[in-house]
C-alpha positions in Angstrom: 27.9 34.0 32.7 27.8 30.5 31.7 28.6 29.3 28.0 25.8 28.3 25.6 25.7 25.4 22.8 22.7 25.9 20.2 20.6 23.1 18.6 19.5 24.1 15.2 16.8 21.7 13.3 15.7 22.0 10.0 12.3 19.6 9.6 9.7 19.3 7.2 7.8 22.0 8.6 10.0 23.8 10.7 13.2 25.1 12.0 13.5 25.0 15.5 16.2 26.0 17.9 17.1 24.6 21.2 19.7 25.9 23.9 21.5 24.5 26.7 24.1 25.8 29.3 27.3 24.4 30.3 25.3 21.8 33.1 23.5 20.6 29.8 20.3 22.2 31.2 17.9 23.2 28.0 16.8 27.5 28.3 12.8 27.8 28.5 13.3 31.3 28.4 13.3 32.1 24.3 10.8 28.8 23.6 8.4 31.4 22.5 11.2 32.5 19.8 12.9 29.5 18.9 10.3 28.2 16.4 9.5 29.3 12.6 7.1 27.2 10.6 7.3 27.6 6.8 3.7 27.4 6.7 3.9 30.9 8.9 6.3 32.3 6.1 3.6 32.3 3.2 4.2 31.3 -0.3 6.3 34.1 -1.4 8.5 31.3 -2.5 5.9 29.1 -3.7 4.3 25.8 -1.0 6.4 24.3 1.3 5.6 20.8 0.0 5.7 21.7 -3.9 4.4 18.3 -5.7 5.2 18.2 -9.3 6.5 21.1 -9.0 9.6 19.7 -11.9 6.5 18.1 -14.2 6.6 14.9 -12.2 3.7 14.0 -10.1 5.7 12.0 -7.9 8.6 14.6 -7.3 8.1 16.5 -3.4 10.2 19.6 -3.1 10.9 22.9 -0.9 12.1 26.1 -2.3 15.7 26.4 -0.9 15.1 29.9 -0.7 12.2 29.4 2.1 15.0 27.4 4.6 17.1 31.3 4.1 14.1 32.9 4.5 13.1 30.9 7.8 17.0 31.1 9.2 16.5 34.4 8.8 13.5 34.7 10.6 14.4 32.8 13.7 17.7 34.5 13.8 16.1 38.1 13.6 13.1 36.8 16.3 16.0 35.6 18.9 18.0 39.2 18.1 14.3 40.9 19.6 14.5 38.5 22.5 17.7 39.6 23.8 19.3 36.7 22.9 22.7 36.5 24.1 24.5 35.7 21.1 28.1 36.4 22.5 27.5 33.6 25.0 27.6 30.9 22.4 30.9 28.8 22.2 29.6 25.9 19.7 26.5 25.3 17.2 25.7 21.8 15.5 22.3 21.1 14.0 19.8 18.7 12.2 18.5 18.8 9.3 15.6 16.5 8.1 17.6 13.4 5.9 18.2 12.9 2.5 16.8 16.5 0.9 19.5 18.0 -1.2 20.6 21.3 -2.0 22.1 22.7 -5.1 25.1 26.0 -5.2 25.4 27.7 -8.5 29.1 28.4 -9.2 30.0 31.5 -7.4 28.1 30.9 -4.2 30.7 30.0 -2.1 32.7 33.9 -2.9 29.1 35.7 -2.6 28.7 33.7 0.8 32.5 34.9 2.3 31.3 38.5 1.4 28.2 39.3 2.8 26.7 42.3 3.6 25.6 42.6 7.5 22.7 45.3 6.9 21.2 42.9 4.4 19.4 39.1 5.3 20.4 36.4 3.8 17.8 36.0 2.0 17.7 39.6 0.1 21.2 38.3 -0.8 20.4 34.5 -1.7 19.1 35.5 -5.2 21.4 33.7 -7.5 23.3 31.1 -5.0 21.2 28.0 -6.0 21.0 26.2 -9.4 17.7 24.9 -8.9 14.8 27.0 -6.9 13.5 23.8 -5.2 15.2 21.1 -2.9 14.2 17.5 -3.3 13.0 16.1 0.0 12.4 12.8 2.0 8.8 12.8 0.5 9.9 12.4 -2.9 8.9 9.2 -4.5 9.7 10.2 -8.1 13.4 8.1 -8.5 12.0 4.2 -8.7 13.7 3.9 -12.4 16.9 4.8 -10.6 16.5 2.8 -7.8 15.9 -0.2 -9.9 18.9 0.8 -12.3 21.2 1.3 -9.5 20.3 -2.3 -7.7 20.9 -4.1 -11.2 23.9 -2.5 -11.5 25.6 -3.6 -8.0 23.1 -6.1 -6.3 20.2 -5.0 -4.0 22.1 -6.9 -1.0 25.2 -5.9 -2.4 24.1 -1.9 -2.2 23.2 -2.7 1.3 26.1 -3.9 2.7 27.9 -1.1 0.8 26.0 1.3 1.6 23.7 0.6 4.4 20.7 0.3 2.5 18.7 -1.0 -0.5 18.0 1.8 -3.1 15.3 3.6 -1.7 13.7 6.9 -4.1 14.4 9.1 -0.8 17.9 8.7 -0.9 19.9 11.8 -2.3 22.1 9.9 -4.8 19.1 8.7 -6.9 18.0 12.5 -6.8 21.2 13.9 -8.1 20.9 11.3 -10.9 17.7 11.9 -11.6 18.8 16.2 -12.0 22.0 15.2 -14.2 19.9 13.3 -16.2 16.8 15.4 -16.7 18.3 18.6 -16.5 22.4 18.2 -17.0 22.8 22.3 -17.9 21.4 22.4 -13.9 24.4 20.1 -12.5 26.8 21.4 -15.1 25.9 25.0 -13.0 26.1 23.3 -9.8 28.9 24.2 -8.0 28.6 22.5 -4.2 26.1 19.7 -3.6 24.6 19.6 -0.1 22.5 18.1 2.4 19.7 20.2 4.0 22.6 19.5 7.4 25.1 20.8 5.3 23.5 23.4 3.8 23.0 25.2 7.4 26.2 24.6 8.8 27.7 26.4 5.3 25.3 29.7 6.2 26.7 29.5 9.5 30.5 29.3 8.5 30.3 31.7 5.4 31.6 28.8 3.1 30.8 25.6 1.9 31.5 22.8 4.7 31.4 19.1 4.6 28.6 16.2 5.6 28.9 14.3 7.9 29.4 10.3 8.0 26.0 9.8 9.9 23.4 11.6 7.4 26.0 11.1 4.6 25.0 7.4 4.8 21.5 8.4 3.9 22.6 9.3 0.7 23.0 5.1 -0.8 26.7 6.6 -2.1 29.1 6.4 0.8 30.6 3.3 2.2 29.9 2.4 5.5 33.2 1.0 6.0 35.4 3.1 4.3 33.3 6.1 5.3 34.0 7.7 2.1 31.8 8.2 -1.4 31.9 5.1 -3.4 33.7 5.9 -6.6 31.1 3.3 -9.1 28.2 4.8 -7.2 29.1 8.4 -7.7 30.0 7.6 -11.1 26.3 6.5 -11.8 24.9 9.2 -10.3 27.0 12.1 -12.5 25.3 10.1 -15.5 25.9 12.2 -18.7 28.4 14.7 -17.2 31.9 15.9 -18.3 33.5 14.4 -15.3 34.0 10.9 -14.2 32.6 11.3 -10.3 30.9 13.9 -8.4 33.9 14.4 -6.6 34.3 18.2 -7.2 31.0 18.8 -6.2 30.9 17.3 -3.0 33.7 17.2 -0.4 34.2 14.1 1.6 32.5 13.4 4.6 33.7 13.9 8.1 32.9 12.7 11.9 30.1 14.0 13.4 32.1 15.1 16.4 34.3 17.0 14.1 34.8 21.2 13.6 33.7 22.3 10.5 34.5 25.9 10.7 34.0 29.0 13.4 31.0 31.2 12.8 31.1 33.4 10.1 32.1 37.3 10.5 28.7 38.2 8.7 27.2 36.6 11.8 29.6 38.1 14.1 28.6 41.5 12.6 24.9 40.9 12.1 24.0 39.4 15.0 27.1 39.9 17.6 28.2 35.9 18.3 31.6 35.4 19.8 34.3 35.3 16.4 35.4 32.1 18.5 32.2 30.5 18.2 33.1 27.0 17.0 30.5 25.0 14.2 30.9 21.6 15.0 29.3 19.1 11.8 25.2 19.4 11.3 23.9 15.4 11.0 20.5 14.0 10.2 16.9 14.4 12.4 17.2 10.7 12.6 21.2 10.7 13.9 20.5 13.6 16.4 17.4 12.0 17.8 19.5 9.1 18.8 21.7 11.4 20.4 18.8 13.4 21.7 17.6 10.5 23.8 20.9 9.4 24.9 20.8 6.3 23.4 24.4 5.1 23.5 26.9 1.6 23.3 26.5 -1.3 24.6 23.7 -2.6 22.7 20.5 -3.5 24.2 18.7 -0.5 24.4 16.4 1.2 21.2 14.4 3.8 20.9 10.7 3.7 19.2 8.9 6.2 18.0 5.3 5.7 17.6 4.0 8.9 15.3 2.6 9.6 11.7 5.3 7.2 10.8 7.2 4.4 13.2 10.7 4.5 13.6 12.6 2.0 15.7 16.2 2.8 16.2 19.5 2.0 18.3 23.3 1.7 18.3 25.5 -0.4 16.9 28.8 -2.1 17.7 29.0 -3.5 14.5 26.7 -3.0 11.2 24.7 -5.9 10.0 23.1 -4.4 6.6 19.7 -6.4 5.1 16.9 -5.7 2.3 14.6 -3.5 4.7 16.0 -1.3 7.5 19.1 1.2 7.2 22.1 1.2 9.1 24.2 4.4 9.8 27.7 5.2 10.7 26.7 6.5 14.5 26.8 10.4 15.2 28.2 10.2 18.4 30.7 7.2 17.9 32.9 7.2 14.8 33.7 3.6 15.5 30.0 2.9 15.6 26.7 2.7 13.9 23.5 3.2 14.5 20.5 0.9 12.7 16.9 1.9 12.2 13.4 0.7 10.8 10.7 3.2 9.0 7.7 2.3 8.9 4.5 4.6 6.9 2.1 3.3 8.4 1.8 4.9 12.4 -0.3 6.8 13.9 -2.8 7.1 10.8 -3.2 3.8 10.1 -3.9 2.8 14.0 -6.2 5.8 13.9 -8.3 4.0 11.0 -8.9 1.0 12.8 -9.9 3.2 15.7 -12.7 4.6 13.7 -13.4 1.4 12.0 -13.5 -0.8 15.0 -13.8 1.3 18.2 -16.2 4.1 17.7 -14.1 6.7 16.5 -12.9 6.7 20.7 -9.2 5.6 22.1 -10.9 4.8 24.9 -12.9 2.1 23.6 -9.7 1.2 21.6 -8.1 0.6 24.9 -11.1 -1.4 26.6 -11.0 -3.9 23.4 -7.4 -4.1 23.1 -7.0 -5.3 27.0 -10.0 -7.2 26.8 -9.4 -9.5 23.6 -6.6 -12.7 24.5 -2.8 -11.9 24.2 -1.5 -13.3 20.7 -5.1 -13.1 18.9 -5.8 -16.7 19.0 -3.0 -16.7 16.5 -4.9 -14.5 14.0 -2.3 -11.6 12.4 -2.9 -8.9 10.6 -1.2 -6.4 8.8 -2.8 -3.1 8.1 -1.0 -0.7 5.1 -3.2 2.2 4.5 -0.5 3.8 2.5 2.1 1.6 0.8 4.7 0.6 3.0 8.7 0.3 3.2 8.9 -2.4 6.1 8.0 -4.6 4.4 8.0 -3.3 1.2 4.4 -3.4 0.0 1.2 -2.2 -1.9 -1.9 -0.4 0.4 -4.0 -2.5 1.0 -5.4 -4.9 5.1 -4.5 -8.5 5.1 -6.1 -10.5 8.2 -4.9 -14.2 8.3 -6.5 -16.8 10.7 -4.5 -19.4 13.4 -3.9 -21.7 10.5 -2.8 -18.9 8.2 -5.4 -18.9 6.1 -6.2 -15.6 4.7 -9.6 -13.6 5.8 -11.6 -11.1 4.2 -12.8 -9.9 8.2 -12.0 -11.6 11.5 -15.3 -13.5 12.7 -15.1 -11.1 15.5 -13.7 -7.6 13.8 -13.1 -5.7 17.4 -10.3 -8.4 16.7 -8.5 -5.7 14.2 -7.6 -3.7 17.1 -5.6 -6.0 18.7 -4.3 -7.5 15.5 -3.2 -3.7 14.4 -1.1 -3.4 17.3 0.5 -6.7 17.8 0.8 -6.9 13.7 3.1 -4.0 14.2 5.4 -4.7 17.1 5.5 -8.2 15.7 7.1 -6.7 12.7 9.4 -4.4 14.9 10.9 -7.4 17.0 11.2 -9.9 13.1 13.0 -6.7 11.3 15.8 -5.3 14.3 16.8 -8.9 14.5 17.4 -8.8 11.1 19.5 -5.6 11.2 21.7 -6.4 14.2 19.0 -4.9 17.0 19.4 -8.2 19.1 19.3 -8.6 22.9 16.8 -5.7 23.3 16.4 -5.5 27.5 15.0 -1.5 27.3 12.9 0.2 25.1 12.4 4.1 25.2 9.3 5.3 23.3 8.8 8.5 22.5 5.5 10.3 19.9 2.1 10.6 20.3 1.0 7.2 21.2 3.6 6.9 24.1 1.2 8.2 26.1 -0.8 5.1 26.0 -0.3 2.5 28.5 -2.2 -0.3 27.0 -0.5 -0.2 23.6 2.9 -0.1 25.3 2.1 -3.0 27.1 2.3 -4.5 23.8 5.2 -3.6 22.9 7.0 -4.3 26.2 5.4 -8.0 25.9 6.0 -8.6 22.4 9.7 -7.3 23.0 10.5 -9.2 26.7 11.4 -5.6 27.5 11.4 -3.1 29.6 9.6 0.2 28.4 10.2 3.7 29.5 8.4 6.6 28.0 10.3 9.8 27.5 9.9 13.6 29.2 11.9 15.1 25.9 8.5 16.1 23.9 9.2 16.3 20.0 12.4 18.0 20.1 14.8 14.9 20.4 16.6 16.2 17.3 17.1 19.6 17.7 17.8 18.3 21.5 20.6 15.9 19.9 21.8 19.1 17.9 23.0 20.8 21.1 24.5 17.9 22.9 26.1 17.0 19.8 27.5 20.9 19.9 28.8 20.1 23.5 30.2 16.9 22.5 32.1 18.4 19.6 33.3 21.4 21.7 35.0 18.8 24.3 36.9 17.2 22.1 38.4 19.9 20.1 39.4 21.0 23.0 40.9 18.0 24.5 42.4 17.8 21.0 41.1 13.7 21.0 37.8 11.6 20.9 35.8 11.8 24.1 33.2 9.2 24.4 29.8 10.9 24.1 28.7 9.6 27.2 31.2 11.3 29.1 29.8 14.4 28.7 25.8 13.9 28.2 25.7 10.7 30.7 24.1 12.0 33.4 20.7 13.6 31.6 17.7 11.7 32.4 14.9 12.2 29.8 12.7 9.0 30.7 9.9 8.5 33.1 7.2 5.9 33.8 8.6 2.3 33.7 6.3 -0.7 32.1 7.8 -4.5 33.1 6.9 -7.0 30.3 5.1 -10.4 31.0 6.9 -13.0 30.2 4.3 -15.5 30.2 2.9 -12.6 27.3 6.2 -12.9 25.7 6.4 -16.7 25.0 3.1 -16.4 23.4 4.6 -14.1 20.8 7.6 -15.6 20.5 5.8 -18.8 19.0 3.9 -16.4 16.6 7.0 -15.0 15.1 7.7 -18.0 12.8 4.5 -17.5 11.0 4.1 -13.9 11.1 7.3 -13.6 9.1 6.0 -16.4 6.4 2.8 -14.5 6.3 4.8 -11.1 6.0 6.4 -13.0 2.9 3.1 -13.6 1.1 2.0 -9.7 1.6 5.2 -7.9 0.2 5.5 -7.5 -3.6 8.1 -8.8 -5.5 
């Protein structure tokens, strides 16, 4: 029987499992198994989005104690399937970026002795210091942000760290517990990621991030690859100790072995003992490894969904004020850079309403009947505030001259100004991050089905488009090819390039050219749609 590698992602609303053979071939056959929302789960252990739940309107968390509950779950429904655990040779997994978790002194001892006729969650009672996890949503921070960007430079943090502060990022969060509840981190024995977190269950003892969503974090340097003593400093505020550095282990290559599984798992659920847990990364890392995107440069991948993201690899990082750039999870000589973006699907969505009868279909007729560039009318369409460029909500339409508009004299002109307003913005901020020479673009979410608003994007770009066969499950994809990857090179006992053993998987499909003719237009737009973008960001 051929070996297995397992994909585990932990999301905002979901962990998810995907498995592939030794041909790199993904199982259909458990699909029906290998998916547990928390929303399924109940609130035993209060919402799965908690707001406010510390007294801060601002703060979004998840009890830790649901993620247990939900491995446990998933586990337990693939033991019913007949899963064939004993197959396994290497897990890695995602977990969704920046979210924190927080082991009371002691865990790691209850988590080496486990009890194999009991979950983990009927034996999770007392591991965490804090009941609730601070998550990606989490706005609650700014005051740290601020303080941490007077304190070493807003371009200075970037270059350190690979981005500006941003209230997502994990360092601001442990700050913000030290601070407001120092008896909490004075209890806190192990800091981890949600990645982290689920590669320790899975290894019986507390395990190490890895460099890729450890850059998430605005703590480790991107050059050294290790936590940045001033930075972690800051972040232990009023505590005993001088760093965090006995709370959180340094971080490791992606590629690299953490651990084998643990014997409770062994016991429980009868995986190999040889089973090897290579590092857990980041949604975001493992999706770039989930659609194969790899060096040289000139190829990103977009992904047009409730939010945008545009990301690809590196050679070489190029930090700036918007954007993040990541050490690579499939390269430890590389890095990978990305764009975020709040306003996606949603926001087009509005102006579908608002401008084309509530139908994409009439969205589509307007958008390939109105003239390529706008008749140099931009607009830029926020209907929540937004990171890229960092700005209030609010629509700003500006004319040919750049005069600014209450409404274009013809509003079907908002559709096309929606979608050109945003690629616009993609092309201005990847040069700015080191995304230059962009020749193929793989899209993947919701909209990627549309052929009209890809046309956009492969004109605006003077690229080639692809759409992509994966479905939403680049990450937890990612997870298992970054499980196969990991496996190789322990045993080759050296680096092997990721593309070596994931280069032959084809997840792309329909092809859209660009017209150049199309793509001189917008390259004499981009001028003054960055001025414009200038004169809509807040200070």
């Amino acid at each position: 029987m051929s070996a297995l590698y397992l994909g585990l992602d932990c999301s905002t609303q979901a962990i998810k499992l995907s498995v592939i053979d030794e041909h790199l071939s993904e199982l259909q056959e458990f699909a029906d198994v290998s998916t547990v929302t928390f929303e399924s789960l109940g609130d035993q252990d209060g919402p799965f989005l908690a707001r406010g739940a510390d007294g801060d309107s601002l703060s979004v968390t998840t009890p830790t104690r649901l993620w247990v509950r939900a491995f446990d779950t998933l586990l337990d429904r693939l033991k019913q399937a007949n899963f064939p655990f004993d197959r396994v040779v290497a897990v890695s997994g995602s977990g969704q970026q920046h979210g924190s978790v927080y082991w009371t002194k002691g865990s790691q001892e209850k988590l080496s002795a486990l009890d194999e006729r009991k979950t983990f969650y009927e034996q999770s009672h007392d591991w965490f210091s804090t009941p609730q996890s601070p998550i990606w949503m989490d706005s609650s921070t700014h005051a740290n942000c601020v303080e941490l960007e007077k304190l070493v430079g807003s371009q200075q943090l970037a270059a350190l760290t690979g981005s500006v502060a941003y209230e997502r990022f994990t360092v601001h969060q442990i700050r913000k517990i030290a601070q407001k509840t120092p008896k909490v981190m004075e209890n806190t024995e192990e800091i981890s990621l949600v990645s982290s977190f689920l590669a320790s269950l899975l290894c019986g003892r507390y395990v190490p991030i890895d460099w890729a969503d450890g850059s998430g974090m605005n703590m480790m340097s991107l050059r050294e690859k290790k936590w940045d003593v001033g930075i972690s400093q800051w972040a232990a505020a009023s505590l005993a100790q001088d760093t965090l550095a006995d709370k959180i282990r340094q971080p490791v290559a992606a590629h690299e072995r953490v651990g084998k599984i643990s014997e409770y798992l062994v016991r429980r659920y009868g995986f190999s003992s040889s089973c090897e847990v290579i590092a857990f990364s980041g949604d975001n890392p493992c999706s770039l490894a989930g659609v194969g995107l790899s060096l040289p440069e000139g190829e990103v991948a977009v992904s047009l969904g409730t939010s945008d993201t545009v990301f690809g690899p590196l050679l070489h990082p190029h930090p700036s004020e918007e954007g993040h750039v990541f050490v690579s999870p499939i390269d430890p000589e590389g890095y990978m850079a990305m764009l975020c973006y709040k306003n996606g699907s949603l926001t087009r969505q509005s102006i579908r309403d608002d401008y084309a009868d509530g139908s994409w279909e009439e969205f589509d007729r307007i958008l390939s009947s109105t003239t390529v560039g706008n008749n140099g009318q931009i607009g830029f369409y926020f209907k929540e505030a937004e990171i890229t460029p960092r700005s209030h909500p609010g629509y700003h339409r500006f004319d040919h001259e750049g005069k600014r508009l209450s409404e274009f004299t013809s509003p079907r002109d908002n559709v096309r100004a929606v979608v050109e307003g945003q690629f616009l913005s993609f092309w201005n901020h990847c040069e700015k991050i080191g995304l230059t020479g962009i020749k193929q673009i793989l899209v993947t979410g919701g909209a990627s089905r549309n052929t009209c608003i890809l046309e956009v994007l492969a004109n605006v770009f003077g690229a080639k488009v692809l759409t992509s066969s994966m479905g939403p499950n680049s990450a937890c994809l990612g997870a298992a090819y970054r499980a196969a990857h990991g496996y190789r090179c322990l045993k080759e006992e050296k680096f092997v390039p990721f593309e070596e053993v994931v280069g032959g998987i084809v997840h792309s499909r329909s092809v859209i050219e660009p017209n150049m003719e199309a793509h001189e237009v917008y390259q004499k737009m981009l001028s003054n749609y960055e001025r414009l973008e200038g004169q809509v960001r807040f200070q």
